[in-house]
N, C-alpha and C positions, 0 to 999 in steps of 0.2 A: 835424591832418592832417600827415603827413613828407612835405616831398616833395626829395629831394635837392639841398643847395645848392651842390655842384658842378653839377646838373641847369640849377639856373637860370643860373651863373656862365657857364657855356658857351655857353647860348642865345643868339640874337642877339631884338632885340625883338620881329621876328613871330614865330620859331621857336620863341617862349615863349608867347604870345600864343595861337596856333596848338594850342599842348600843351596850353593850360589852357583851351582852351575846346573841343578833339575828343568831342564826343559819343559817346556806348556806343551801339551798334548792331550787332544778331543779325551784319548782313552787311560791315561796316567792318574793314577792314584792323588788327589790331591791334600794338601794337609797344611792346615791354621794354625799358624804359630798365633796363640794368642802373647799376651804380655806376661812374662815369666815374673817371680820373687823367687825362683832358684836364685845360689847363692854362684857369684861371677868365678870360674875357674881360676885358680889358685896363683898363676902367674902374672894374672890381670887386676886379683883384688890388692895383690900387694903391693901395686905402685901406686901413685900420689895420686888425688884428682886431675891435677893437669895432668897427668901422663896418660891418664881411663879416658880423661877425652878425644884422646887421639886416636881413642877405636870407634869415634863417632863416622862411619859412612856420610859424607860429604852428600846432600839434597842435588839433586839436577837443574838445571838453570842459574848456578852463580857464575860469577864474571872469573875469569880465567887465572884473573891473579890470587883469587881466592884457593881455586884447586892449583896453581900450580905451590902454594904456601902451602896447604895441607899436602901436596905428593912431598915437598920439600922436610916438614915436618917428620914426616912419616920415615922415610929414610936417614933423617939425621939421628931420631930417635931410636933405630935399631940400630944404626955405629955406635953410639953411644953405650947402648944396652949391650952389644956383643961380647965385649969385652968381661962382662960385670957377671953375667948368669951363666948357666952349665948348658951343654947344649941341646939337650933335651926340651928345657925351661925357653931359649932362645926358637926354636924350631916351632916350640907352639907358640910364641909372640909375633913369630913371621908368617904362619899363617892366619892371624886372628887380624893382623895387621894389612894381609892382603886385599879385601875389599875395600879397604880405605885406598890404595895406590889405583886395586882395578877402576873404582867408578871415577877418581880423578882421574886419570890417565886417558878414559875413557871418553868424560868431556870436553878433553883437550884436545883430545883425536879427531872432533866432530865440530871443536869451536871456529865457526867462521869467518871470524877477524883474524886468524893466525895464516900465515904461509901453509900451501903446501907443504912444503920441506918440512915446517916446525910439524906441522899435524901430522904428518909420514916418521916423525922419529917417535911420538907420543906414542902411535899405533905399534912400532915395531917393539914397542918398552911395554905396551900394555899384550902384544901377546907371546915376548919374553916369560911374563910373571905368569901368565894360565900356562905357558910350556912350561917351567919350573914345576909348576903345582899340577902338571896331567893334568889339567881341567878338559877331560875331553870334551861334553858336552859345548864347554863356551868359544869354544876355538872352533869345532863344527859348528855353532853360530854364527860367528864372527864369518867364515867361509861363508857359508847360504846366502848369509845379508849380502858380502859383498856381488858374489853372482847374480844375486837378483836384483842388484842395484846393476852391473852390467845389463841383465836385458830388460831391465826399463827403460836407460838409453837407448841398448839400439832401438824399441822400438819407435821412440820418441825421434830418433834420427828419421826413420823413415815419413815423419808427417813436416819435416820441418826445411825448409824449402832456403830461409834467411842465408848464408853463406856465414853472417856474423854469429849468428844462431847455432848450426851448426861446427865452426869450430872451436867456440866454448862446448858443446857435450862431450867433442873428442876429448877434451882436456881434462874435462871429469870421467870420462871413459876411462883416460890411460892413468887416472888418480886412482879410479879405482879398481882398475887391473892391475898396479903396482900393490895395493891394499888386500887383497883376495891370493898373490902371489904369497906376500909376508905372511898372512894369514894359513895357509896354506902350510907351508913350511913347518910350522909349529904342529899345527892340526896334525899331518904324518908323523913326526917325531911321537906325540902322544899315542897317535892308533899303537904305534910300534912297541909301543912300554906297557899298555894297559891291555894289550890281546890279550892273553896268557891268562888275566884274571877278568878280563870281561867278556869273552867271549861273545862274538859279534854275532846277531843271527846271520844267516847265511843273503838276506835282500840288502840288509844294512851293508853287510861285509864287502856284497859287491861292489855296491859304490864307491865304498873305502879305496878298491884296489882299482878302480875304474878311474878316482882321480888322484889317486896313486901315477897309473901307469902313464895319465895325459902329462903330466907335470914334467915327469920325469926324459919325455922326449922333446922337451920345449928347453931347448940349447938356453935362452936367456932366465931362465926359472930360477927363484933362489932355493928352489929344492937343491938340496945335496949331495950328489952323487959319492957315495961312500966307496971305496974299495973295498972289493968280496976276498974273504976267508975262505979257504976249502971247506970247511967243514961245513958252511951253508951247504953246500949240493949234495952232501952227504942225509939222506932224508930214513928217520929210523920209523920203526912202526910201533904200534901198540901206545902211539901218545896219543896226548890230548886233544883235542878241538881246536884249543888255543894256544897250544903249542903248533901246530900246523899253520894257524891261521897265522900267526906272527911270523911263522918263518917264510911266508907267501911273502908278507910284508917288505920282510927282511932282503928279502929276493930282488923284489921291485926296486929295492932301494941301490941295492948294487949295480941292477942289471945294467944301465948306459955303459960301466967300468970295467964289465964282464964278457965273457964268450956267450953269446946269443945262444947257442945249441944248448951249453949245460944250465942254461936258465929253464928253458924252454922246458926239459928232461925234469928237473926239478919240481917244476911244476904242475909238470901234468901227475904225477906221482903220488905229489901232495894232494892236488885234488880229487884224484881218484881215491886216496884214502879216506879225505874229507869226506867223499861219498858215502864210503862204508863202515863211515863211524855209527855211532850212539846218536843218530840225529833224527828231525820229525822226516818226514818222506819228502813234505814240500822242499826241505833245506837240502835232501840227495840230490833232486831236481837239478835245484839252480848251480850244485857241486859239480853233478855229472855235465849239464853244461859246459862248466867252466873248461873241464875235461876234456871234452869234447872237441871244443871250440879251437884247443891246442894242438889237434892231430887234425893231419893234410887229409884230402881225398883216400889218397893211398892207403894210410896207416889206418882211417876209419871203418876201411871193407876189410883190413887184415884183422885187426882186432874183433869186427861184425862177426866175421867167419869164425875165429878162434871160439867167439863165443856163443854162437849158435850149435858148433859143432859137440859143446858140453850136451849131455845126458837133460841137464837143465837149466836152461842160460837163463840170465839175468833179465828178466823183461825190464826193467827200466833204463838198463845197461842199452839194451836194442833199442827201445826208445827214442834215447839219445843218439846214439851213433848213426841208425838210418838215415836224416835230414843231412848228416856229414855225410856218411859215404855215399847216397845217391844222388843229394841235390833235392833242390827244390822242394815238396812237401813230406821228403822224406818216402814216398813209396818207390816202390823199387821200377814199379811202368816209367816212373820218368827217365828214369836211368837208360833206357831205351825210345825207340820213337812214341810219341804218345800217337792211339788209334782217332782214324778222322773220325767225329760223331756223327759225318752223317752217311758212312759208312756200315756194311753189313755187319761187321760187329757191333757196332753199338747199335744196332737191330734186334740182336739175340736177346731170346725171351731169358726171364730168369733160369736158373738152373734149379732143379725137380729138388723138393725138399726131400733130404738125408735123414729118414727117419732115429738111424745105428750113432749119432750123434748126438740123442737124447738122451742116452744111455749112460748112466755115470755109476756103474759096479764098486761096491767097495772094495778094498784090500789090491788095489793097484798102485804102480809105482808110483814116486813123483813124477815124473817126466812122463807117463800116460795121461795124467791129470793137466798136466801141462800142457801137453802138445793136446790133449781134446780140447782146454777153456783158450786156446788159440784155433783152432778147427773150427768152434762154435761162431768165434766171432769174426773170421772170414766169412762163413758159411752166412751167417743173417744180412753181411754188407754186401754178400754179393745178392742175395736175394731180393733186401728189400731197395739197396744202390743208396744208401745213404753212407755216410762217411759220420756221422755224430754219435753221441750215447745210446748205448741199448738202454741203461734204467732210468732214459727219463721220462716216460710211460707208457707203461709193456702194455698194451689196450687190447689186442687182440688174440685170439687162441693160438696162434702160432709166436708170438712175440711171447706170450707170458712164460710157452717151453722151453723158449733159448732165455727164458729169464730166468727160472725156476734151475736150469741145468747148469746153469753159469755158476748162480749162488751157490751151488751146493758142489762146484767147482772150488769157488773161490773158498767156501770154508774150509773143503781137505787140506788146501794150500795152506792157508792160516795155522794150521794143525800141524804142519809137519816142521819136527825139531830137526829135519835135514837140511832145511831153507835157513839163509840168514835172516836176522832180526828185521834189516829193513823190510826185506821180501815178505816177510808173515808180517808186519801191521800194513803191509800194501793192499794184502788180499782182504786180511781182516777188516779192513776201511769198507773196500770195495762192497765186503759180503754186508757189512750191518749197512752202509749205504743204500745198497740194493732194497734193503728190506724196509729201511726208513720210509723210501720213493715210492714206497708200493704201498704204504702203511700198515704194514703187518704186522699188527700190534701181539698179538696172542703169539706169534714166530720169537718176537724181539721178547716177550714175557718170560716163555720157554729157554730160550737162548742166557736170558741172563740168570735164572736158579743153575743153567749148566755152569756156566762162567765163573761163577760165586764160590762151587763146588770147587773148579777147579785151582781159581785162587786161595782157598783155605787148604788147600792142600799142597801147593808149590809156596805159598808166599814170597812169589818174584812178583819184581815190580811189573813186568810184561803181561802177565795173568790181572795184577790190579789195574792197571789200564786199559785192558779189555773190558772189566766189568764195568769203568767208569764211560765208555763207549757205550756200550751197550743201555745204560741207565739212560746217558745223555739221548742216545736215540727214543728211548721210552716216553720220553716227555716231550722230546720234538714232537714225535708224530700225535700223542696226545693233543700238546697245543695246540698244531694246525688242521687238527680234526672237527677243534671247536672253530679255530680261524674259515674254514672250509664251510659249515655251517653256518656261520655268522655272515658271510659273504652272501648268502642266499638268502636272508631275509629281505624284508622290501624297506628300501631306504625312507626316513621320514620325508615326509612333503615339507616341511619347514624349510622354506629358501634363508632364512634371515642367517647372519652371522652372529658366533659360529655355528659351523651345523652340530645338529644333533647326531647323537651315538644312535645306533638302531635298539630296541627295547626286546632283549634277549627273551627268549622262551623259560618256561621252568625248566627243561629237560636241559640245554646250554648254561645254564643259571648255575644249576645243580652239578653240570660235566665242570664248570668254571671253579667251582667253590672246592671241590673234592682237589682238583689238578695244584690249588694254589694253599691246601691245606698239605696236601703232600710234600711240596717243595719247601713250603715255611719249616716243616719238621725236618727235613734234609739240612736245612739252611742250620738248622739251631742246635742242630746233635752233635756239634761239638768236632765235627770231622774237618781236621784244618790243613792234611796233604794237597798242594800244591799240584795244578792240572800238568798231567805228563805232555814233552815237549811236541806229542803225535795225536793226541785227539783233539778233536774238534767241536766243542761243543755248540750245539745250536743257539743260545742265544749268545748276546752280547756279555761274555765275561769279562773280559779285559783283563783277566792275570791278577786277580786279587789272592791273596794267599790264603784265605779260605774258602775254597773249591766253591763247595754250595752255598755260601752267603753270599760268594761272588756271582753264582749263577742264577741265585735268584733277585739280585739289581738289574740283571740283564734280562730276566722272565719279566721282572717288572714292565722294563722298558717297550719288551713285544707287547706287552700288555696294553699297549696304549692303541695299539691298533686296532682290539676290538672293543674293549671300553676306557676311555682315560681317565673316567672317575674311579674304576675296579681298579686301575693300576695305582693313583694315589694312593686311595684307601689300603692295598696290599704293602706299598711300599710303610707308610705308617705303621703298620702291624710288625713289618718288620725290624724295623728301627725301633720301636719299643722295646721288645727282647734284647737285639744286638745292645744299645745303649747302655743296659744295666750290665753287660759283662764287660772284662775287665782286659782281658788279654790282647796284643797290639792288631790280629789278626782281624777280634771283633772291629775293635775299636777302628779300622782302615774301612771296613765298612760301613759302618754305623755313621764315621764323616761323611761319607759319598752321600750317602740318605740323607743325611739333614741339609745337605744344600741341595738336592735334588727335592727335597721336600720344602725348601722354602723359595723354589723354583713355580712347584704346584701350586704354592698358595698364592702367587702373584696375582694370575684371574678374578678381576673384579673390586680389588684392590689399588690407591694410587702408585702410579708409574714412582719405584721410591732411585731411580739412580739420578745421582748428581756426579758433577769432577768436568772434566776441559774434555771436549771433543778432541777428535783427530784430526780438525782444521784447527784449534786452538782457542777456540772459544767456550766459554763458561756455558754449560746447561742450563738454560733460564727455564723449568716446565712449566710457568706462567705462563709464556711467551707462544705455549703450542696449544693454549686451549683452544678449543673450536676445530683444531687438525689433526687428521688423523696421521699418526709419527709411524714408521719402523724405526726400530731404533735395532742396527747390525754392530756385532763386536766381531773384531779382526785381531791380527797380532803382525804388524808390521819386520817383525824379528827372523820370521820364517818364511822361505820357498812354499809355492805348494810344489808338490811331486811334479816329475816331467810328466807325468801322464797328464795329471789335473791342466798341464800347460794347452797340453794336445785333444783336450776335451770338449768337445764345439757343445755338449746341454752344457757344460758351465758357462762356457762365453756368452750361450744363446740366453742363462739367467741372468746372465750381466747386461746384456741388450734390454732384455723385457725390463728388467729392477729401473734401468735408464730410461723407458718407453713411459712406462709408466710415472717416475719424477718428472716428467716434461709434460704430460700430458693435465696432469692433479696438480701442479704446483702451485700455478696462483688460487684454483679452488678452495687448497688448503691441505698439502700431502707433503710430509717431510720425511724424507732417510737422515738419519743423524749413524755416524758411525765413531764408536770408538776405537781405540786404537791401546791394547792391551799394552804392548811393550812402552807405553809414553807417559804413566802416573802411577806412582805407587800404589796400595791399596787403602784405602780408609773409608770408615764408615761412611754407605751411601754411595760408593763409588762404584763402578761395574762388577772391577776383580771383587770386590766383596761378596755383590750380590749373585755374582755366579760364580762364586767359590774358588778364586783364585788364589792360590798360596803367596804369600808376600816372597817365596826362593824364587817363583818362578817369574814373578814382575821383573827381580833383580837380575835373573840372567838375562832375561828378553831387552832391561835397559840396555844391559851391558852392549848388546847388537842392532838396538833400536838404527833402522835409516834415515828416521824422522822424515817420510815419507808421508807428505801432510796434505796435499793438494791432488785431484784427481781429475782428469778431465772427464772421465767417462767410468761411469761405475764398472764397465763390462774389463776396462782394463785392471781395474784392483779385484775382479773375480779372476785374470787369467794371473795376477801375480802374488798374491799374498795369501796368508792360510787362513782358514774360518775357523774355529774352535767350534763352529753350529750352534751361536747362542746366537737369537733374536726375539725381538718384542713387540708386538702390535699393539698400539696404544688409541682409544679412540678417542674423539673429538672430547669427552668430558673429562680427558685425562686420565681414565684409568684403563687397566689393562686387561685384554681381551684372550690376547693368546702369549703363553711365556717361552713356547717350542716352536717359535718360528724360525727354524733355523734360515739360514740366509744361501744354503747351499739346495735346498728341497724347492722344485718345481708348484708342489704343494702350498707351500709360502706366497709364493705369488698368484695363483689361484685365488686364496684368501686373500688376500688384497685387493685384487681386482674387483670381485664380490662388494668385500665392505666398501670400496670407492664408489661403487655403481651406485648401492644404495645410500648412502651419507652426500655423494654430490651427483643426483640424477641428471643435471642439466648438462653437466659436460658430454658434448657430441665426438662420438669417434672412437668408442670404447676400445682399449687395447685387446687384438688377438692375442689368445693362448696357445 
């Protein structure tokens, strides 16, 4: 693997540290290190040549004696040096020095002509140096990889009948069960060090303590059972996130060594603070879970009781606890016998609507307001006998009164400075939500000159995140008002590929132009606070740190939905502007655009990626004229989610992606897939042309399974992650579509199309 040694010479130790452990992610900010002439950091330039070349990163595929001379090198050169520099000067030599040990150590881990044993001490040496260095990211790598290299054995055990067959998997099984253990080890030791300053979000966190807690009751595990200090179970209040979140950590770590009860106490305490911290609403959720999850039957109805019995309970507090304390979906009927249906009661007509419940009087307490916007919404489910959302559309005259009564419920709630924080942006969600659903744009218009008000007069962060709520819904409903109409026009008759966009009206043209000159001026006025951890904005932001520049890559990208030429052209307008300013905020955007923009310009242009497949072969695009290609990009380095595991449309687009290569292949239909974590970047290569930072090839090497062969596409949709880059390339070798992602049903839609008509003669066309 190259990875530039001016790259590293420049770095300071985290700043390297940082680059070589940034994980690849669909929605992460990417960033191109081009080739520096910055001058080499100070402790690097003053050694000899032969010394600067030993900050050279070792390439992937030499022979072993090569990396195990450069790890040898590597380490004899800093006993040498230790002795000689101050240790300030020393500290940054050893971490400029440590990508040179990781990706040797790394190849050695993986090299197939060495023993087990030798490749198991490699491993244990290579995530030694990332626990040293916190590299949390690469050590959460190295874990994923190895689990997912677990259930592609098993599943692989399950089709494999040989006896000699299968007791070689076991052996790579329990290789790599021993590998994911080591791994493992390291990974907790890190979470436990970098809580405090990284602050996990509350879905990440779980898993942390999820395989935290498996580990840690597995008698043979090289996790560590520490002995507990009193002062763990001693839990203070008024801390931080991440002081909380470590000391969960810390908890776990003890607990095999400890009294079960005072872990237990511990915990739920913690979490229940966790709850009521400074957090977004979703993150109280998966807290008060946590919460919950640690009190019995008993303790869940004492607690229910304690807190319904308040003036004004906690509704997310009751939420939670109901499914504890009565079981099953959490209503209280189950707790009891549930009634036969085809019984006299489940005969009875609805009950007579409650007119004195439409009634929402001002200047009433909290808890009138309370206990009416829970009266309301008993009242509608017993009526109308559904169990789902009232605002997912109020259509009827009686639906729109328990709409209209609620919201204007839920706003007193948001209002009142006697509720805590989380409880007022709960309501407040609720209330501009409602209003979103309904598209009440003149409501939400009204709502936000109040909001504005009221921020310029408190200047708390609470009131500024209301308004940016409130704008965010402005535009949502905006868009989809034009998305709403656009849907209704009559689709072109053009069957050929691809289809065509529908040819907007003047009055759509004119709502389009206005909505996309608005946002451009939001994007470029220089407003650069960071989206608050509890709103939600409708399009795709993805956490860029300036709010509206960020929000408007993500307007862009909805954009594509009702014209993808208006979205180009919008996205160039906007990288115009962004490009010529200067600050790093722009600048984070204005990247995203220009690979997003030289993504658009693919269309119609030669197919331009070259570099080795993910079976190992050279890209010949010679070789595919006359066929039409997808060409899908993967990352071999990462799990998908357990969900994605459990998701039969993805499996089912791994069947079809499969139905379809079997069906077209000799006709002239080729899937090519790269494999992101398997080649550096260089011009022409995939990571380049879809904008992969050269930090993030280097960490994904670093966990690469070399995971090369595939029997059945359907099985690399249930195990590996897509990044959603793909390309349809057609028979004259240039390219047709550059957003085929390889995860969109849509994708293969298109496909089947252009195969129909490039190879008519093939009988049997594949079902959709």
């Amino acid at each position: 693997m190259r990875v530039s040694r001016l790259l590293l010479a420049v770095a300071t130790p985290t700043t390297l540290l940082g680059a070589a452990s940034l994980a690849f992610s669909a929605s992460a900010p990417f960033v191109v290190f081009p080739d520096s002439t910055t001058s080499p950091n100070a402790a690097v330039s003053e050694l000899t040549p032969e010394q600067r070349a030993l900050f050279a990163v070792p390439e992937d595929g030499l022979s072993v004696e090569i990396y195990q001379k450069r790890l040898a090198d590597a380490d004899a050169f800093l006993r040498d040096v230790r002795e000689t520099v101050d240790a300030e000067t020393f500290a940054t030599l050893s971490a400029e020095m440590r990508p040179v040990c990781v990706a040797a150590l790394r190849n050695l881990a993986d090299a197939p002509q060495l023993s087990d044993d030798e490749r198991s001490q490699y491993w244990s040496d290579l995530v030694d140096r990332l626990t040293e260095a916190n590299d949390y990211d690469a050590l959460r790598a190295l874990l994923l990889n190895e689990q997912n290299e677990q259930n592609l054995i098993s599943k692989r055990l399950r089709d494999l009948t040989s006896a000699e067959e299968r007791a070689a998997e076991y052996r790579r099984s329990a290789f790599h069960f021993k590998r994911g253990e080591r791994a493992a080890a390291g990974y907790f030791d890190v979470c436990v060090v970098v809580a405090e300053e990284r602050q996990f979000d509350a879905y990440e966190f779980a898993q942390i303590t999820g395989r935290m807690s498996a580990h840690s009751r597995r008698p043979d595990s090289e996790f560590k059972a520490l002995a507990p200090t009193p002062e763990l179970f001693d839990v203070p209040t008024d801390q931080t996130v991440g002081f909380y979140q470590r000391r969960v950590l810390e908890l776990l770590r003890v607990a095999p060594n400890a009294e079960q009860a005072k872990v237990a106490a511990a915990l739920k305490t913690i979490f229940r603070l966790l709850a009521d911290a400074d957090v977004s609403y979703e993150d109280a959720r998966v807290y008060l879970a946590a919460y919950t999850e640690r009190l019995s039957q008993d303790e869940a109805k004492q607690v229910l009781e304690e807190e319904e019995a308040k003036a004004v309970p906690d509704s997310r507090l009751v939420a939670a606890l109901e499914p504890r304390a009565f079981g099953g979906n959490g209503s209280r009927r189950s707790a009891a016998q549930t009634p036969n249906p085809t019984s006299q009661d489940a005969e009875k007509p609805e009950p007579p609507l409650d007119e004195s419940l439409f009634d929402v009087p001002d200047g009433e307490t909290t808890e009138f307001y309370y206990k009416r916007s829970l009266a309301l919404r008993e009242h509608y489910n017993a009526r109308t006998r559904l169990a789902g959302p009232l605002y997912a559309s109020p259509g009827t005259e009686e639906a729109r009164r328990f709409f209209n009564a609620l919201t204007s419920l839920d706003k007193r709630l948001a209002d009142d400075s006697s509720l805590s924080f989380p409880e007022r942006r709960r309501y407040f969600d609720s209330f501009v939500d409602a209003l979103t659903n309904a598209r009440k744009l003149d409501e939400l218009r009204s709502l936000l000159d109040e909001e504005k008000a009221a921020r310029d007069a408190t200047s708390s962060e609470f009131a500024a995140a209301r308004v940016d709520a409130v704008e965010d819904a402005i535009y949502s409903v905006r868009f989809y008002q034009i998305l709403a109409d656009v849907r209704q026009l009559p689709k072109p008759s053009d069957a050929t590929y691809p289809p065509a966009s529908p040819t907007l009206t003047p009055e759509l043209e004119t709502a389009l132009r206005t909505l996309e000159t608005d946002i451009l001026a939001k994007a470029t006025a220089g407003e650069k606070r960071a989206l608050a951890g509890w709103v939600r904005p409708p399009f795709n932001n993805s956490g860029l740190s300036n709010r509206w520049a960020g929000y408007a890559v993500g307007f862009a990208h909805s954009l594509d939905w009702i014209s993808p030429d208006e979205a180009k052209s919008f996205r160039k307008e906007l990288y115009a502007v962004l490009s010529s300013l200067e600050t790093p905020e722009d600048r984070e955007v204005a990247e995203r655009l220009q690979r997003q923009i030289r993504v658009d310009d693919l269309p119609g242009a030669e197919f331009p990626v070259e570099g080795v497949l993910a079976d190992g072969a050279e890209l010949d695009r010679e070789s595919y004229r006359g066929k039409v290609v997808y060409f899908a990009v993967y990352n071999s380095a990462f799990l998908t989610s357990e969900k994605a595991l459990k998701d039969r449309a993805r499996f089912n687009n791994g069947e079809r992606f499969a139905k379809l290569r079997d069906q077209y292949a000799d006709a002239g239909f080729a899937i090519l897939l790269y494999d992101l974590a398997t080649e550096p970047p260089k011009p022409g290569t995939a990571p380049n042309v879809f904008g992969v930072e050269p930090s993030g090839v280097l960490s994904r090497a670093l966990t690469r399974g070399a995971k090369k062969d595939y029997a059945d596409l359907s099985e690399l949709y249930l195990s590996l992650e897509f990044p959603g880059a793909g390309v349809i390339v057609d028979v004259d070798g240039k390219v047709l579509d550059a957003n085929a992602s390889p995860l969109d049903f849509r994708t293969l839609n298109k496909l089947e199309t252009l195969l129909r008509e490039r190879f008519p003669n093939v009988g049997g066309a594949s079902s959709k």
